[in-house]
N, C-alpha and C positions, 0 to 999 in steps of 0.2 A: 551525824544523823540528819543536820538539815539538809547538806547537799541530797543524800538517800532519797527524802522526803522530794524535793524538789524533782528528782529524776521519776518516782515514781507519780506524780502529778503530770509531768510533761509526757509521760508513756500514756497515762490514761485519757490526756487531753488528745494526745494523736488518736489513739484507736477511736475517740467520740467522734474527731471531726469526719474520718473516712467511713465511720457506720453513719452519719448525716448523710456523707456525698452518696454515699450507696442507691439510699433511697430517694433520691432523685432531688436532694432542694439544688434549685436553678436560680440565677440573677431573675432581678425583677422583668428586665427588659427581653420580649422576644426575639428569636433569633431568628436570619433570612436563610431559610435554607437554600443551597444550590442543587438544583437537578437536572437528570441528564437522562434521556430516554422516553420510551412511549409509553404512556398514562391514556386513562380514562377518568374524567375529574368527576367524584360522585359527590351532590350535596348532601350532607350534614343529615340538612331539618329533614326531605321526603328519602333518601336512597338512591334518587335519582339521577343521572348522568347529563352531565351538557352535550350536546348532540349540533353536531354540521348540520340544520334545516333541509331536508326535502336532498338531502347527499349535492347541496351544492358548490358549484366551485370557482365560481364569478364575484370578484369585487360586489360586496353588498350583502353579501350570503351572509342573513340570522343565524348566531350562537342561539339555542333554545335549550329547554326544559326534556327532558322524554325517559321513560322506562328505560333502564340499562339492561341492553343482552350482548352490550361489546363488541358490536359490529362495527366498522371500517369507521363511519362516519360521526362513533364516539371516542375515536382515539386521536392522539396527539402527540405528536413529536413536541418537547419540552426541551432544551440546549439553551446554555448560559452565553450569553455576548456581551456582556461587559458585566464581571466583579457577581451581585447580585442578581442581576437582572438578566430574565429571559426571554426567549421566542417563543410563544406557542403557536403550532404549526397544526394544522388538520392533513392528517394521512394521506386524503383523499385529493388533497388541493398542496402540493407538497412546495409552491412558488407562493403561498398566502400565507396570514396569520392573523392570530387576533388582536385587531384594532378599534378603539374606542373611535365611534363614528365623529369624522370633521375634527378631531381632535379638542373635543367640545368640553370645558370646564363645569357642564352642569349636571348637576344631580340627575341620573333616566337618561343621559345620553345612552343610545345601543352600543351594545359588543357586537361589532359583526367581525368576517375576515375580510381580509384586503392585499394585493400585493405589497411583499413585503420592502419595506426600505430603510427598516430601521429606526424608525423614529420612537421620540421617547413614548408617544401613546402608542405604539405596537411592541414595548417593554415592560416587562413584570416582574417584579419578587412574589416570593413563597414565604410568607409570616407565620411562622410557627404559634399554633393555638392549642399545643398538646394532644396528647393520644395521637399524634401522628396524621395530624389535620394542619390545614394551613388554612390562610384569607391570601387570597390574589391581587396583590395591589397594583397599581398603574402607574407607573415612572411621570406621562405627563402632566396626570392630575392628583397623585397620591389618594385616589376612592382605590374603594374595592369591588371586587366582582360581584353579581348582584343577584338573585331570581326575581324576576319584579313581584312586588306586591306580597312580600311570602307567599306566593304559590305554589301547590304542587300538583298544578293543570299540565301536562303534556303542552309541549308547545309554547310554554310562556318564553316572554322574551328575558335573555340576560343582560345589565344592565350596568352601571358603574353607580356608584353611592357611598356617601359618606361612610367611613366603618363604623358598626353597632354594635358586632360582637356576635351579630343575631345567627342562629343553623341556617338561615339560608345565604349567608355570606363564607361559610364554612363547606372547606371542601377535604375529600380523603381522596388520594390521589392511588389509583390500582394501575400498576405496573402490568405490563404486556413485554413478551418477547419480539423482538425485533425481528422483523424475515429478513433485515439486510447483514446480519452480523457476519463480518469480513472473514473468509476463511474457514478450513473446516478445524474442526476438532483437533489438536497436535495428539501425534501418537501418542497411548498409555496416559493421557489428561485424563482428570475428572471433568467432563462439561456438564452442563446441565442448559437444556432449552428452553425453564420456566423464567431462564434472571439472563438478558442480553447483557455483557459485558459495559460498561460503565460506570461513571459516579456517581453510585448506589449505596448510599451510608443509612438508611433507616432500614426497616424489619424485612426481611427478606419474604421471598411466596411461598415458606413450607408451612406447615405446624412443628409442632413442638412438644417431646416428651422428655423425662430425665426419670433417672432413677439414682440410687445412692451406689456407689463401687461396693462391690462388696469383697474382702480378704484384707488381712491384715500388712497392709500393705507402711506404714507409720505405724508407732503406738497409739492407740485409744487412746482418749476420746476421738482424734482428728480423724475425720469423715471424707470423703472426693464427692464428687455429685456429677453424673455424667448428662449432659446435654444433649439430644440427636435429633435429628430431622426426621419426621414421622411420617411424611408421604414422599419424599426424594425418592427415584431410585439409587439404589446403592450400585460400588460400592461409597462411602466415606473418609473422607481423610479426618484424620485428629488433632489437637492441640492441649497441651496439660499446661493451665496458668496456676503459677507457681506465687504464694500472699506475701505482704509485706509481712514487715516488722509489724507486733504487737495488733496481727489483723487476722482475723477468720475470712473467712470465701463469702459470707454474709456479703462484704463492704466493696465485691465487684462479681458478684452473683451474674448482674444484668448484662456481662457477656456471653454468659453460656447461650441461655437464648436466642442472643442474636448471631452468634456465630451460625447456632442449628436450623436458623429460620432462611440461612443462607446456604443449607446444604453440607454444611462441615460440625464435627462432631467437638465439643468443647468441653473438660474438664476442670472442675472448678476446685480447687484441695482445701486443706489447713495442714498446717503442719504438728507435730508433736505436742508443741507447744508455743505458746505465741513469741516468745522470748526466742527461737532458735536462730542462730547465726548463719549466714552467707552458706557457709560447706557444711551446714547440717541440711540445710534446706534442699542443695542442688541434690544430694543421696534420697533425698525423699523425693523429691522431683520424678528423679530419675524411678525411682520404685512404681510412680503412680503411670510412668511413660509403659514400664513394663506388663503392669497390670490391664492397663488400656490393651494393649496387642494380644491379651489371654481373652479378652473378652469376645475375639472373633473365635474361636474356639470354644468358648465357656458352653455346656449344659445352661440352658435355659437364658443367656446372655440376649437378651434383647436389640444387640446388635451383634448377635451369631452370624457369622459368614456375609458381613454387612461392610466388612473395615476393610481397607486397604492398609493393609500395617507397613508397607514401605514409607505411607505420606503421613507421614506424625512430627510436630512440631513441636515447640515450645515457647510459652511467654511469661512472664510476671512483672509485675512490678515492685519497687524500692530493692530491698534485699530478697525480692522474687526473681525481681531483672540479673541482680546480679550473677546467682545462683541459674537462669539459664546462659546467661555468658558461662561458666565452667559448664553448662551440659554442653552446650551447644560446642565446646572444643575436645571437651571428653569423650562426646559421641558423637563426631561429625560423621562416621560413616552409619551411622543408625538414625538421625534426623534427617528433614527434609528442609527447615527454618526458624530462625529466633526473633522474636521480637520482646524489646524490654522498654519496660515506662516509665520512664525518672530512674533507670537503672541506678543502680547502689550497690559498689564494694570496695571496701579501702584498698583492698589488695590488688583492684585494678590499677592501683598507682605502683605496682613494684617498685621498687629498687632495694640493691643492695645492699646499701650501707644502714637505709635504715629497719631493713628488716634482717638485717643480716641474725638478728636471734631465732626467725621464726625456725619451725622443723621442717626436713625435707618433705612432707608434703603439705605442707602451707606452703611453702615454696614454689610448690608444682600445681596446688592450686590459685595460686596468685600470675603463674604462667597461662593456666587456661583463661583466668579472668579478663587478664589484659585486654585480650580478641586474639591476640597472634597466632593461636590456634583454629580459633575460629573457619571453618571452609566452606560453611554451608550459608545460602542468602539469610540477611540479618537488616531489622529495621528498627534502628535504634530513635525513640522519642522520649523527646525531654521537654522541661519546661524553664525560659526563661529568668523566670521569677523563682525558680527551686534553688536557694543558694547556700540550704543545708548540707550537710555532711549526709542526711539521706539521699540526693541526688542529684545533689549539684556540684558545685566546684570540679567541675571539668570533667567527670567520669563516663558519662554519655560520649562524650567527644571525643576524650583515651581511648574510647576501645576503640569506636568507628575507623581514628586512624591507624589502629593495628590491623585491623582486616583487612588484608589484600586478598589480592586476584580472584574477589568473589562480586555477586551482585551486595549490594549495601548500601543502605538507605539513613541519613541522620537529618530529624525535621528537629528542630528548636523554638516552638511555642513563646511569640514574644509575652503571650499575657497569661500562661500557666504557670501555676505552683506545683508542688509536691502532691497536693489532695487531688489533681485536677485528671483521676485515670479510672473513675469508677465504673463507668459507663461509656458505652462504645464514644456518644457524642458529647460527654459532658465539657470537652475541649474544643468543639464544633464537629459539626457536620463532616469536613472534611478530614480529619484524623479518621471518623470512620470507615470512609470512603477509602481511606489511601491504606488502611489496613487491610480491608477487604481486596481491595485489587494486589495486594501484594501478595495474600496467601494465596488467593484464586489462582495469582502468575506460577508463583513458586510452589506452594505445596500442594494444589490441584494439579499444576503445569501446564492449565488454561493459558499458555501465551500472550490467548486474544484480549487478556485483561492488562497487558503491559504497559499501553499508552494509557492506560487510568491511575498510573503510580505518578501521581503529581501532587507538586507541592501543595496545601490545603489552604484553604482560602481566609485561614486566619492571619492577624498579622504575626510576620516569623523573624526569631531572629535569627537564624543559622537555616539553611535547606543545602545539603549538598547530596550527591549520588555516585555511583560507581558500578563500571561491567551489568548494568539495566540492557534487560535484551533491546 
């Protein structure tokens, strides 16, 4: 009775902690995001936009204050040059950047641009201030970016200053499409020409609607909840993430969202019951894969004639991951990609001596687990610090080396645990990045997103790749 008691304690302590990570609690310390592409920096306190001065493009040219209508001379090329820290380029002046004037240590020194050379006052970080805002800080003097005087005069000048915290040192950064993006469209791709290909890890430029699946697709109570992009054109590719152990769809909700804000349609489940094993799960998986492809068909489906039902993926995590490792080799010629996060299943370790009791199809699905079936591209993440039997001790790493002759991705998270997959970024910035440009490559078939399948800027202990276009 007390071991009982003790398991049933440790069941109810995992499901707390992953319904916390859900809703979003974060470490104390902010985090420096990395970005990659063209922005318009709007501040905070008025709405307003930093703006090139009088559209000019000589050494000296005032960063100012002005009305945002996103014109040439409120945009920026934004690119990382070392670790945190970036360029910011003005469109219009594409050999300048901005430079803290004389590289001056005092509070009200000007931001103007300057030809660039790299120096530490012509580099920045992105300091995460939540809801998807940052403070711009300054490599040579550690201020931030500044509107002088809290102003919201057109024209005022931008400045450097100690950080306060204050809206007008707060900026929301809006994404623009790039007119340089390499290449056209690969045959039969999804592209879309509102998000240019890049290291693009926070909210994408759609909206956002969901509705709940509707057909009994598991037994009641367990629910699906569909994710889609509200103003994309279609068509859409999909994804069905498959829950942990002892976890409802609640405790990683926050990727539906962001998949759909990116153009791709995401499915969030529960399964039967919270308690159900590795090979109850993937059957249920697989049911909500099937139900997603009726829904381009369904009467009154809100994504009628909207799907491409060739691009449909899968993900989960713990005994989610697992359980798409057996879809993903059960039905390799019916997906398009897998990805698993802290994957978990015992059965991934076959052998035969010590399973030799199991039944021939525990067997067969302890084959699919492996990966050896696996054919289709697969982006296995894990975290260093998971050294439980839910997703650690080598099982991420088992499978990855079973998959051959496909594309195949294994990042190893030096400073994540088991909790650490709630949310696209709750592992950093660049897990979400490197997720995003993978399904974009693979299950869009957006090619153009290839060279953004890089390792993520956290520190890693494993990064290996394989047959990457």
């Amino acid at each position: 009775m007390k071991e009982n008691h003790k398991i049933k304690v440790t069941s109810i302590m995992y499901m707390i902690v992953l319904m916390l990570m859900a809703v979003g609690i974060k470490g104390a310390f902010a985090e420096n995001a990395i970005i990659n592409g063209t922005y318009s920096l709007i501040v905070t306190q008025s709405g307003k936009a930093l703006d090139t001065s009088q559209w000019g493009t000589i050494d000296g040219t005032n960063i100012t204050l002005n009305d945002y209508w996103g014109g040439e001379s409120q945009k920026f090329i934004i690119t990382p040059v070392d670790g945190i820290w970036h360029r910011i380029t003005p469109v219009i002046a594409p050999d300048q950047a901005f430079d803290v004037s004389k590289c001056s240590p005092n509070v009200g020194a000007n931001i103007q641009t300057w030809s660039y050379e790299g120096g530490a006052c012509q580099q920045f970080r992105f300091a995460e201030t939540g809801n998807g805002t940052y403070q711009i800080i300054t490599r040579g003097t550690d201020m931030s970016l500044n509107v002088n005087n809290l102003s919201e005069e057109n024209d005022t000048n931008v400045m450097q200053s100690t950080s306060t915290g204050k809206e007008n040192q707060i900026f929301t950064l809006r994404r623009h499409a790039e007119s340089h993006i390499s290449g056209n469209c690969p045959d039969g791709a999804i592209c879309r020409d509102e998000e240019a290909p890049g290291l693009y890890d926070g909210k994408g430029p759609y909206n956002v609607r969901s509705y709940e699946l509707p057909g009994a697709y598991v037994t009641l109570p367990a629910t699906a909840r569909v994710y889609y992009p509200a103003n994309a054109e279609p068509p859409y590719s999909g994804i069905v993430f498959c829950p942990p152990f002892m976890t409802k769809q609640i405790a990683f909700a926050a990727w539906g969202p962001w998949f759909a804000s990116h153009g791709m349609v995401l499915v969030t489940m529960d399964t039967t019951t919270i308690f159900d094993q590795v090979t109850a799960r993937d059957n249920q998986q697989w049911r909500v894969v099937k139900a997603l492809r009726e829904e381009n068909t369904r009467l009154g489906s809100p994504l009628r004639g909207k799907l491409d039902t060739d691009k449909i993926g899968i993900m989960g995590w713990s005994m989610g991951g697992g359980a798409s490792w057996i879809n993903a080799g059960k039905h390799r010629d019916e997906l398009k990609t897998v990805i698993s996060l802290a994957g978990h299943n015992m059965t991934a370790w076959f052998n035969t001596d010590i399973y030799s009791w199991y039944s021939p199809k525990e067997l067969l699905d302890a084959a699919y687990a492996s990966g050896r079936l696996i054919k289709i591209p697969a982006l296995i993440i894990n975290g260093a610090l998971d050294t439980t039997i839910l997703g650690g001790l080598g099982q991420s790493d088992g499978v990855y080396r079973s998959i051959s002759n496909t594309p195949k991705v294994l990042a190893v998270l030096g400073l994540a645990g088991h909790f650490a997959w709630g949310y696209p970024t709750q592992s950093g910035r660049g897990v979400a990045a490197l997720v995003l440009a993978f399904e974009k490559t693979f299950l869009d078939g957006d090619t153009r997103w290839a060279p953004y399948i890089q390792k993520p800027s956290a520190p890693m202990r494993k990064w290996r790749t394989s047959d990457l276009p």
